[in-house]
Every structure is written in C-alpha cells, then in structure tokens.
C-alpha positions in Angstrom: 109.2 -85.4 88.9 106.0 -85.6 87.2 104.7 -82.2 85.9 102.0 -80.2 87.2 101.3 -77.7 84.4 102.7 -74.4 84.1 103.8 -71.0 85.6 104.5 -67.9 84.0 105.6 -64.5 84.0 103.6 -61.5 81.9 105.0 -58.2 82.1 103.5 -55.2 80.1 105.6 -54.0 77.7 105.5 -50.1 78.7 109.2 -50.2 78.9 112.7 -51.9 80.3 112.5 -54.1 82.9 113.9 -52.4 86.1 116.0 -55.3 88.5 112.4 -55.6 91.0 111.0 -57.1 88.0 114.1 -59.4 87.4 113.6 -60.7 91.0 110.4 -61.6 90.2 110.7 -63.4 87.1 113.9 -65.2 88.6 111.3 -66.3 91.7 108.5 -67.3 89.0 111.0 -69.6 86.8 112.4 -71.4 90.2 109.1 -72.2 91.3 107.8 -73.4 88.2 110.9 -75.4 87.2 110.9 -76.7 91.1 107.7 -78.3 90.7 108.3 -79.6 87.2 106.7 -77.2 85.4 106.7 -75.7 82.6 107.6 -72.1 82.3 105.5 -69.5 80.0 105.9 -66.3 78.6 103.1 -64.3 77.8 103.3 -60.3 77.0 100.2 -58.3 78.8 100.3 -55.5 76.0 96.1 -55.0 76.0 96.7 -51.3 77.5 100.6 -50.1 77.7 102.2 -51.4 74.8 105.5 -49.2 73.8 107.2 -49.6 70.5 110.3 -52.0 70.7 109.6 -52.6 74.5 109.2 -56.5 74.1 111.9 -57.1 71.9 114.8 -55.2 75.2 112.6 -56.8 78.1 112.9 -60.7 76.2 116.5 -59.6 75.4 117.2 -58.6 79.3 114.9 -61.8 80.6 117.3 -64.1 78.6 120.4 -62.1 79.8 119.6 -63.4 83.2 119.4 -66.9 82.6 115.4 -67.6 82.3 114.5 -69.4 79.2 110.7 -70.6 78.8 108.7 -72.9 76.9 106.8 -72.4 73.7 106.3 -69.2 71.9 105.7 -66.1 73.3 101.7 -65.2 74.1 100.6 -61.7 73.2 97.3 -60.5 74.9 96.6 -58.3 71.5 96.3 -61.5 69.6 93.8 -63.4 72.2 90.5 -61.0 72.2 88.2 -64.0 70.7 88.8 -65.8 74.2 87.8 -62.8 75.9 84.5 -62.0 73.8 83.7 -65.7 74.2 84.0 -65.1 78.0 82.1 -61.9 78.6 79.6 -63.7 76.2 79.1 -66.8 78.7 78.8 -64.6 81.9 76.0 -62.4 80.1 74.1 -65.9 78.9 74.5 -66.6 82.5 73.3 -63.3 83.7 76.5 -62.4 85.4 76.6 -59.1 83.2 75.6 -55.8 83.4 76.3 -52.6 81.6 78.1 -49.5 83.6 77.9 -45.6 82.5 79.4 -44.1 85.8 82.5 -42.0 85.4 85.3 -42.6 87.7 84.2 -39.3 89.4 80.4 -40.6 89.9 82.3 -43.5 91.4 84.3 -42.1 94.0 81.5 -39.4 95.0 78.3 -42.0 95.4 77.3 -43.1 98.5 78.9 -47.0 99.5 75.5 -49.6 99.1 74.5 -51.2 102.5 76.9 -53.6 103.9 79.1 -53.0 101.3 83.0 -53.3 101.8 85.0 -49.8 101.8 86.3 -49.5 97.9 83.9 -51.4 96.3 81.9 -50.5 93.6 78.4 -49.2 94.8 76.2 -51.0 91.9 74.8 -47.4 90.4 74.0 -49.1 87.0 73.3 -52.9 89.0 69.5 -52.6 88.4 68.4 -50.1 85.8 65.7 -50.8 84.0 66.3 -50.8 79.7 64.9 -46.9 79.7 67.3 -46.2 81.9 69.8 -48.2 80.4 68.7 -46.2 76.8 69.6 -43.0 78.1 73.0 -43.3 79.2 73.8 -45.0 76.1 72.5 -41.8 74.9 75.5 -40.0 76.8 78.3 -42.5 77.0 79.8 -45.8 75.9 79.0 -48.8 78.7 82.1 -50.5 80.5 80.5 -54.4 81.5 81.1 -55.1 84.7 80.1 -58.8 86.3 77.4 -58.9 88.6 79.0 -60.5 91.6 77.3 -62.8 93.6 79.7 -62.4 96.6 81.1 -59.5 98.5 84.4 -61.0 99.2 86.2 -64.5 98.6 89.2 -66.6 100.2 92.7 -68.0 98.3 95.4 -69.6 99.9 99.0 -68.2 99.0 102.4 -69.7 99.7 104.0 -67.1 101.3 100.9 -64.9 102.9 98.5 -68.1 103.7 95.0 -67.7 103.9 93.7 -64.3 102.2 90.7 -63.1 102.2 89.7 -59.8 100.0 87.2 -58.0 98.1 85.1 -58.7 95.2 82.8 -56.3 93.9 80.5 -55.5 90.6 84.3 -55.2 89.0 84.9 -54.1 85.3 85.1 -56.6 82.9 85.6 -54.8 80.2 86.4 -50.6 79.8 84.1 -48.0 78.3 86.7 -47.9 75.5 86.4 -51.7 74.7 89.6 -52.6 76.2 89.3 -55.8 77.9 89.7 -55.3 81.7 93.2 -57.0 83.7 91.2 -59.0 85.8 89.3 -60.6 83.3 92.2 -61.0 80.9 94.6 -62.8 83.7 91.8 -65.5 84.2 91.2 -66.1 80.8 94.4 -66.6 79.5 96.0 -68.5 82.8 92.9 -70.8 82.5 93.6 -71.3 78.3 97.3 -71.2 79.0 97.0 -74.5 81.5 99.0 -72.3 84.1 98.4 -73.6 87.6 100.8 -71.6 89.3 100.8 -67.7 89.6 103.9 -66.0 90.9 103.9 -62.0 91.1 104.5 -59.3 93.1 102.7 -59.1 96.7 101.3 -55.6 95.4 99.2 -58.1 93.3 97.9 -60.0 96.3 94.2 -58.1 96.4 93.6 -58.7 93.0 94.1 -62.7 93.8 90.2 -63.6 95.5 88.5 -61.2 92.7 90.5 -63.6 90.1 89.8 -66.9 91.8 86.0 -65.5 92.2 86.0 -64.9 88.5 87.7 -68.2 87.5 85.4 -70.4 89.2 82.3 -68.9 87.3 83.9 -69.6 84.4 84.5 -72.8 85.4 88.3 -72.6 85.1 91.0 -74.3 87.4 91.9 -71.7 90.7 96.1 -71.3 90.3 97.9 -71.8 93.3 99.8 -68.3 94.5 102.7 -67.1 95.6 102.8 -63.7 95.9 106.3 -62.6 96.3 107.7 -59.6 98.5 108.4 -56.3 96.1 112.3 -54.5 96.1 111.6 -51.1 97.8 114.0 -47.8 97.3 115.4 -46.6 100.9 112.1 -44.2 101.3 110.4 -47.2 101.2 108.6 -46.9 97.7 108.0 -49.5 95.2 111.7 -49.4 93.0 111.5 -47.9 90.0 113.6 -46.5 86.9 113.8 -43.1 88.0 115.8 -44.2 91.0 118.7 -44.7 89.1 120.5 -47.1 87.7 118.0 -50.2 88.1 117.8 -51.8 84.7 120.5 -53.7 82.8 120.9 -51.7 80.4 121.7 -48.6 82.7 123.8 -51.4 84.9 125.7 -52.5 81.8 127.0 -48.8 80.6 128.0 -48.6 84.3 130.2 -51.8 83.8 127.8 -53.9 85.6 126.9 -57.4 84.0 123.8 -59.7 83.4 125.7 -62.3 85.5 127.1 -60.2 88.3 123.2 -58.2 88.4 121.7 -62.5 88.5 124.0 -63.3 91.3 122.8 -60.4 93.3 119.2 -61.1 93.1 119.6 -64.2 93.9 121.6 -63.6 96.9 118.9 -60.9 98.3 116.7 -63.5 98.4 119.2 -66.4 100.4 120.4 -68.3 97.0 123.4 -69.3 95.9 124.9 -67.2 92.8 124.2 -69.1 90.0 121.0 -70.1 88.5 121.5 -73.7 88.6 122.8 -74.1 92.3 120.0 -71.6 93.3 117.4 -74.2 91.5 118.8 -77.0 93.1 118.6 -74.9 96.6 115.3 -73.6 96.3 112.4 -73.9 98.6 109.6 -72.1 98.9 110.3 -71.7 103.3 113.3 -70.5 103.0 112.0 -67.3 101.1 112.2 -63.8 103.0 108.7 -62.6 103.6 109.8 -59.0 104.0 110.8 -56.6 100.9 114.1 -56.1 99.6 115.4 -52.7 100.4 118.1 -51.3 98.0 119.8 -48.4 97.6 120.3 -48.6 93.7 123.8 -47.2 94.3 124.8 -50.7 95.7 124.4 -52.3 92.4 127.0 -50.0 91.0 129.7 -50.2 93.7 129.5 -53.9 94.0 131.7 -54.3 90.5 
C-alpha cells in the first residue's frame, strides 16, 4: 500500500482519558493504518494543560494497543507557526481586531442575512479612532475577516456537510491562540491528511477547511466518528463512573478486556490486529454508543 500521509489523534491534556476517548483514538489509528498511514500524536495543551495529565493519557493510549510514529507534538512548543499565520492573513487583509465581550456578543443584534450564531462583525469596520479607544479599555482578540458565510466538506461517515463560517476568533483577548486556527496550522505543518474525531467536532469541520484553504494548506479528508453517550443520553464522561482505565483497572478490569470491548461496540473483532485487518470504513455504526458504565465492570 503506498502511503497517503498521516492521521492523528490530539487530545488536551486536562486529565485521564475516559473509554469515549479510547474509542476514538482506536477508530483514528485503524483508519490511518488502513490507508497506510502514518499515525501522529500531538498534545493540544494551548488552553487546559494539567500537571502530569500527558504522561497517564500516553500511558493509557499505549495500554490499548495504539503506538504512533515520531515524537510527540506539543501545541505549547509550536506558537512561531501560529504568529507566522495570523501574520500572512493580516498581509492579506484577512484580519481584524475584536474588543466585544462575550456578553456584547450574545446581546447585539445578528447583521443582515447573517446565519443564526454567527458573529455579528461589531469591530468588522471601525475606523483606527475607534479602534484607539477600545484599546483604551481592553486587550483585542483577532478574528479573520471571512469572505464567506458558510462553506461545504465532505465526511466519511456524514457525507456532504455544509456549516457556518463566520468573523471567527483567531486568536483570544489573552493571546492564546484560538482552536480553530491551531488545528489548521499544525495538521497542515504536520502533513496529516486524514482527521478522525468525534461527530461533536463535525461544525467546526467547514470553518477549518475555509481557513486552510486561505492559507493555502491541503483540506484533510474527515471522518467524524459517532460519540459514547451515558443512558440519559449525554456525552460520557468521568463523573459517570468508572470510565477510565485506571478506575477500570482497581475494579479488576484490564487494558485488554476494556480494547476488546470497544472494539466490539463498534462490529470488530477483539484484538487489535484482527480488528485492522477487518476494518472498513462502511461497516461502521453511524449511531452513538450507549453504555451504561456499569457494564464495563460486570463484564470481568
């Protein structure tokens, strides 16, 4: 098979990884190694970084089975590839700055024609007094002047998906480089041509693509992958129970039995290699994974 590039998985390290998050790093390393890619890691610690939260969520990724290639990217050590960015859309005119609160935000009137949600271009066309004066009051987020109200990617599991794009923020009041702009810089630096995530991700996909073709990067292909929901139907999460492996372990629970079950809930066969061999992107449920987190304990 003649490789394609790469595909990745970049969680935040704000803590353990809870077994939703497994799933979807097991999906992303089957379709990259599939396709005959390569398989990166990179750390998205910009914003939510907690202290020895890498380190236990590499541990519990190995514990799995995934392995990747290279060394591990941290966002913290990449912030000259996002200043060169932000530079090159400003030279292009593509910038602008922004002084509205969050509040100002959700109480200003929605521009003409614009789509529900989107940003309503308060700061779009101040003039430099103007501009002077909020300075005056508060530090300026950039957002990019978008040339486009909303914009088209194809996905392999949701097909065509069309979604807004806005004046988003490239980069916070606080100088923290925004997610959106991050994710394009560093899949288009990183050579990753495939994205695989969590369908929660999905309306972030055409403001991405939007952004990566001004910057004159390579669109991914995306698969956007169906989330593991508790039995109310929320988004899993840690406080459901016993959802990571290291909760799963002290309950006798192991790496391998924890693999074999994510696999299974999504049609593979129990180890990682058989499931690679069997994998196909068709076969895939389109629906979430409901669990009842006491499943994973009584299923020793």
């Amino acid at each position: 098979m003649t490789p394609r590039g790469a595909g990745r998985f970049a969680p935040s390290p704000s803590g353990e990884l809870h077994v939703g998050n497994l799933r979807t790093a097991l999906l992303a390393w089957l379709f990259a190694r599939s396709t005959g890619r390569r398989f990166l890691m990179r750390i998205e610690d910009l914003d939510r970084a907690r202290a020895g939260a890498e380190e236990v969520q590499l541990r519990d990724l190995a514990a799995v089975g995934l392995d990747w290639d290279g060394e591990v990217v941290r966002q913290t050590e990449r912030g000259a590839l996002y200043d060169d960015a932000i530079a090159r859309l400003t030279d292009a005119g593509l910038t602008y700055e922004c002084y509205c609160t969050r509040r100002e935000i959700q109480e200003a009137p929605s521009a003409p024609h614009a789509p529900q949600g989107a940003y309503p271009g308060t700061c779009r066309d101040l003039t430099e007094g103007q501009r002077a004066r909020r300075r005056a009051e508060r530090p300026a987020a950039v957002r990019l002047r978008a040339g486009v109200t909303e914009w088209a990617v194809t996905d392999a599991l949701h097909g065509r998906y069309a979604g807004l794009v806005d004046d988003f923020v490239l980069r916070r009041n606080d100088g923290v480089v925004a997610y959106n702009l991050a994710v394009v810089v560093d899949d288009a630096a990183q050579g990753i041509d495939q994205v695989v995530r969590g369908d929660d991700l999905l309306s972030s996909a055409p403001r991405q693509a939007y952004l990566a073709g001004l910057l004159g990067a390579h669109v991914p292909e995306y698969a956007h992958v169906p989330l593991v929901l508790n039995p109310a139907g929320r988004r899993l999460a840690k406080r459901d129970g016993a959802v990571t492996l290291g909760a799963l372990a002290a309950a006798g629970v192991s790496a391998e039995r924890v693999t074999g079950l994510l696999l299974a809930s999504v049609g593979l066969p129990a180890s990682l290699p058989e499931a690679l061999a069997a994998f196909t992107t068709d076969a895939l449920p389109r629906d979430p994974w409901v669990l009842d987190p006491g499943e994973l304990t009584s299923r020793r």
